[in-house]
Structures are given as C-alpha cells and as structure tokens.
N, C-alpha and C positions, 0 to 999 in steps of 0.2 A: 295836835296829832289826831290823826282819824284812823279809825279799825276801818277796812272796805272788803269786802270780797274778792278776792281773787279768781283767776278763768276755772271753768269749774266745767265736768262733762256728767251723763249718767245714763244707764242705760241696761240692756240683759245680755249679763256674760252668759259664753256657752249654749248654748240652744243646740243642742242634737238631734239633728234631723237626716235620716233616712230615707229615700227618694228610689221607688223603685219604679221604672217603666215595663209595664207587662204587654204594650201596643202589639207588640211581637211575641211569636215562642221563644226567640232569643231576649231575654230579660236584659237589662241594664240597671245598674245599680251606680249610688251615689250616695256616699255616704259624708257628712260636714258635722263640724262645728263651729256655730257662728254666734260673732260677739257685735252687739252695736251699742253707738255710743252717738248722743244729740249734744250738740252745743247750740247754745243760744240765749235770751231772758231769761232766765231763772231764778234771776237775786231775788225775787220774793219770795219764793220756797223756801230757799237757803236762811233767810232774815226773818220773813216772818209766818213761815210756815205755810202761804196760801198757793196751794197746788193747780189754780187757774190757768197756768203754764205749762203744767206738768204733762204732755206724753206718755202714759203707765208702762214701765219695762212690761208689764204684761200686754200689752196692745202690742210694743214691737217687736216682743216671739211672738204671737199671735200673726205680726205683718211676715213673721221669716216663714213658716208654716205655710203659707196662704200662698206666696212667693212662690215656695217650690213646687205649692200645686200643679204651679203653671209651667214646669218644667226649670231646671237650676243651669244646665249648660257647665262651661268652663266658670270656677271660681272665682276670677276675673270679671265676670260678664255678670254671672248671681249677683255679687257684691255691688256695682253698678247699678243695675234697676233696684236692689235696695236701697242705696245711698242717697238714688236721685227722688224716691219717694218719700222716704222719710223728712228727707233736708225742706221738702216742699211741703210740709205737710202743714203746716200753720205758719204766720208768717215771723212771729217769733223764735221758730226756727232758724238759727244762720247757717248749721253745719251740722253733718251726719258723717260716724265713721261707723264701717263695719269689714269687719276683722274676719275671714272664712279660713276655717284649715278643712283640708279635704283628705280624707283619709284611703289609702288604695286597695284596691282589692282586685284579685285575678281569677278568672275559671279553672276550677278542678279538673285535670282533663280524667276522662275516662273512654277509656280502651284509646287510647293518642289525642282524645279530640278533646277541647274544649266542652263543656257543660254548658248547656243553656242556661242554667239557673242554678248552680252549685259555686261556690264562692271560697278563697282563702283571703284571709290578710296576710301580706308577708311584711315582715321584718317593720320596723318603727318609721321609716323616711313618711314625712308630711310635707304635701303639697298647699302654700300659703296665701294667701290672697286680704290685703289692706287700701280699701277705698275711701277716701274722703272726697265729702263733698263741700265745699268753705264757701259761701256766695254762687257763684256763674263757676266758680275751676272745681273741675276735678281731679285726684291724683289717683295715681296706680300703683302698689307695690306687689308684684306679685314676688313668690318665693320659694321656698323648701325649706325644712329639718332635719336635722337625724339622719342627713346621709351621709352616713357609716362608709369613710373608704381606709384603707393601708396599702403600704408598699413596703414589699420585704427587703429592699434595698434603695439605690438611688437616691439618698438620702446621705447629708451629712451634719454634723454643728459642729462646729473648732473656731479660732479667734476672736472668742469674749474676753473679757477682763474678767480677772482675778482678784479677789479680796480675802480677807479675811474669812469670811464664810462661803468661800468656792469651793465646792469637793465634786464639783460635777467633770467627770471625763469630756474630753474633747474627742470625737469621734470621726470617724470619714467613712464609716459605715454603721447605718441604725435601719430599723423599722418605725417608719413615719406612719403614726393611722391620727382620724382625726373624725370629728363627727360635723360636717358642714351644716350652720346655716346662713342664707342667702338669703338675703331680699334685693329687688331688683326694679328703681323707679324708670316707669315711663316716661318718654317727654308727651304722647299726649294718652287718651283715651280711646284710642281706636285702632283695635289691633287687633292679628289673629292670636289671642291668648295661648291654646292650646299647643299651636306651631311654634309663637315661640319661646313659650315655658320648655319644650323638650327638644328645642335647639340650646338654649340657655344650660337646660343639665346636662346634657351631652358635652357641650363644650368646658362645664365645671369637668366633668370625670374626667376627661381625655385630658385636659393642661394638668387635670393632678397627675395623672399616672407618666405623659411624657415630660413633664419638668424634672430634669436633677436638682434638686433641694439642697441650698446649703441655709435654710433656715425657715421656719414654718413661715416665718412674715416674707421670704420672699414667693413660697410657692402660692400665697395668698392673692399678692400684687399680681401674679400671673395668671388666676386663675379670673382674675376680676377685668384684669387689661383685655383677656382673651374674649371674655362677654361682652362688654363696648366693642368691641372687632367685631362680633360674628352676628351682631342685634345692633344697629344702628341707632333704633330706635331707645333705646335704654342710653337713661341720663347720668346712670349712677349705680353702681354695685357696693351694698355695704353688708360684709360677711363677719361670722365670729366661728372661731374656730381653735377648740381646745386640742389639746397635747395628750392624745392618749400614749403616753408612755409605755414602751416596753423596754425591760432592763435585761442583759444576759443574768441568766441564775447561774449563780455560782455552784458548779457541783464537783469539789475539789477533793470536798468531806467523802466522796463516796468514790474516789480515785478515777474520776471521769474525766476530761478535757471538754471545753467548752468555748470554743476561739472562734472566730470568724478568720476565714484563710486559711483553716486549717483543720473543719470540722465541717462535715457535708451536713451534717443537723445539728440546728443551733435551737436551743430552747430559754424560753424568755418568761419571764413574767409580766403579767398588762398588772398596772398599777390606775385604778380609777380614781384616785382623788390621793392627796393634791395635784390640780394640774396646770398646766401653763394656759393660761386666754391668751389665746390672739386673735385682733380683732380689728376692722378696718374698714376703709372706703377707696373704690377706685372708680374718678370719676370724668366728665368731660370737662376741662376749663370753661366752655364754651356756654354751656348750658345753666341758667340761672337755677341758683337755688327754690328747694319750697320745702323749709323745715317742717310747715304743716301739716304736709304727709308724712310726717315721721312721728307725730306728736302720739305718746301711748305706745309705740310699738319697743316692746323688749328689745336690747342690744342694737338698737339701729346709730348709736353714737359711735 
C-alpha cells in the first residue's frame, strides 16, 4: 500500500475590491469579492515542501487588483480574463477557478433624481459569478443569493405520510417565503452576461410569485424548468432553497381569533432555524455533463 496525494487546489479567498469609474461626473461603482483557486503540479510542495511551483496567493490578489485597474465589467466577463490568465500563467498550471460575488448598490436619489455619486446597499441579495478554466474549456456559473422572496398565500402542503413523530398540520393555505440561491451553467462562454443574468432573475421572481405551490420542491422544479425556457443557452439550473417558516400564533390566551377564512389579519411567527433544505437541479437531458465547474462551489449538489 502507498500513501499518494490526492487533487489538491490553493489559492486567496476573499479579495475585496472596490472599483470606482470617475471618467464621468456620473460615477459608477463596483463593488466584488473575489476568490481564486490554481490547480495543477504541486505534489512537491505538498510532499516536500519545495515551492518552485508555487504561484503566491499574494501575486494572485495582487493579479485581482491590477485586473480591475483595467476596468471589471459584468462578473461573468471579470472572472473570465481572470481565469484565462492565471490558468496560463506557467505551464504547470492545468486549471484556474475564480469565484466573484458582486455586491449591489443603488443611487440616493435627491430632490427625485438619482445622485451622481451618492450610494445605498440595499438589502443582502448577491450577485454570483464561478469560472473555471481546466485545459482548452472553460465553464460559467453565474448566479445570485439571498433573494429573500414570500407569498402570503398560494401556497399549500397536505398529503405526506404519517408516523409516529408527525405533528405537523396539513395546510391548503400558508405563507411560503424562502431565501433563493441559484447558480446557473452555461453551455458555452460567450454571452451577453448582464442580459442574461436579469432575464434569469426575472423569470426566478415571477414563476415564484405565479406558481400555486403544493410544495416548496415543486415551486423549485418550476422556477428552474422556467430558466431553461426563457435562456436557451443555460445547461442547467441548480438551486437551494430553505423553508422560511411562518406559523399562526396562537392567541387564544388573550381571547383573540386567529383563523384564516375568518380573520381579515392573520399574525404569524417567522421561525429561523430549524428549517427545511430544499434543494435541486433542473436540467437539459441533452446537454453533457461538466462536474468540473462545480468542483468547490457550496450547495451545487
């Protein structure tokens, strides 16, 4: 029997980088954070310590930095001329990933208008972007986080099984909320990213909000079947999506009614943990696999 090394990556998580264009008195802003990751030679580092191979995480934030000099575009497009420079960079290099989350931010308006240069971030939703490069292919996963949607009705769950420790009501009316994330592979590398990342969310919000829901895994399937419909070019949709729960509070103790059908205001409690995962892929038969591009990225199984 032999001890051997197994596949091994390394690289600088997180790199925060802020990107302003002041070309204009209207400012643009670009806010990331970005993660790379080189595959390749390395077994002697690993085994015997000698860093002749080595790439320094600090050269490539130094390479992310230098990048945005040049201007960063859609997250999609950034991650891209990363990937292909890095991958290229020695020939020990086989493969480069880099991971971009892009954070959003809108103008203050004042007196109705928009600010040249005055900025909010709203709310937590992250725009995602995972490029690898393995040889001659490249993959694309672009995506989103944290997009917080609910629905105060439309929604139902009744006909599971029963056991022993079932105490859950069967319901034909709830509030479904849920915190979406999406990734969403390309079949190739050549796209209008920006077009169709918010064709993609668009079509996520609107199949949530017009699907009647008789269970989070089917509003999932539809929310995924609707993006292969509306993006041809997308190979595969793989989402996770927890169960933000809301329960009717019972307020019985305080001689109140509290019913749906029979109470124009109904009050609930959001319960944040435990919650139900659901989680999934909806994809083309047609279209060959590339686990590669999924290699490293949270919840993409």
């Amino acid at each position: 029997m032999a001890i051997v090394l197994g596949p091994n990556q390394y690289g600088k998580a997180e790199v925060r980088v802020v990107a302003v264009d002041r070309s204009s008195p209207r400012h643009e802003l670009v806010d990331l954070n970005v993660s790379t990751s080189l595959r390749g030679d390395f077994a002697a580092a690993h085994t015997r310590g000698d860093n002749a191979h080595v790439l320094t995480t600090d050269a490539q934030k130094n390479t992310v930095f230098a990048f945005a000099r040049d201007g960063v575009g859609s997250p999609e497009a950034f991650g891209l001329r990363l990937a292909r420079h890095l991958a290229a960079s020695y020939d020990w290099i086989t493969g480069a990933r880099v991971a971009v989350e892009s954070y959003g931010w809108e103008r203050i308006a004042v007196g109705g208008r928009p600010h040249d240069h005055a900025f909010r971030r709203p709310g937590g939703e992250v725009r995602t972007a995972v490029v690898t490069a393995d040889g001659d292919d490249l993959h694309v996963l672009a995506g989103l986080a944290d997009l917080v949607v609910l629905k105060t009705t439309g929604s139902e769950f009744w006909g599971f099984p029963r056991d022993r420790y079932t105490t859950l009501a069967e319901t034909r009316d709830r509030v479904l909320a849920t915190a979406v994330t999406a990734r969403w592979r390309y079949a190739s590398a050549d796209q209008d990213w920006d077009h169709d990342f918010s064709t993609v969310r668009a079509t996520l919000l609107e199949t949530f909000a017009a699907t009647h829901s008789l269970a989070l895994q089917q509003t999932l399937y539809a929310m995924g079947e609707a993006v292969l419909e509306a993006v041809p070019e997308v190979a595969e949709v793989r989402m996770s999506m927890p169960n933000r729960h809301h329960f009717l509070q019972d307020l019985s103790a305080y001689g109140l009614s509290n019913t749906p059908g029979e109470d124009e205001t109904l009050v609930y409690h959001a319960d944040d943990r435990p919650y139900g995962l659901i989680e999934g892929t909806v994809l083309r038969d047609d279209v060959p696999p590339a686990e590669v591009a999924w290699l490293g990225t949270p919840g993409s199984r």
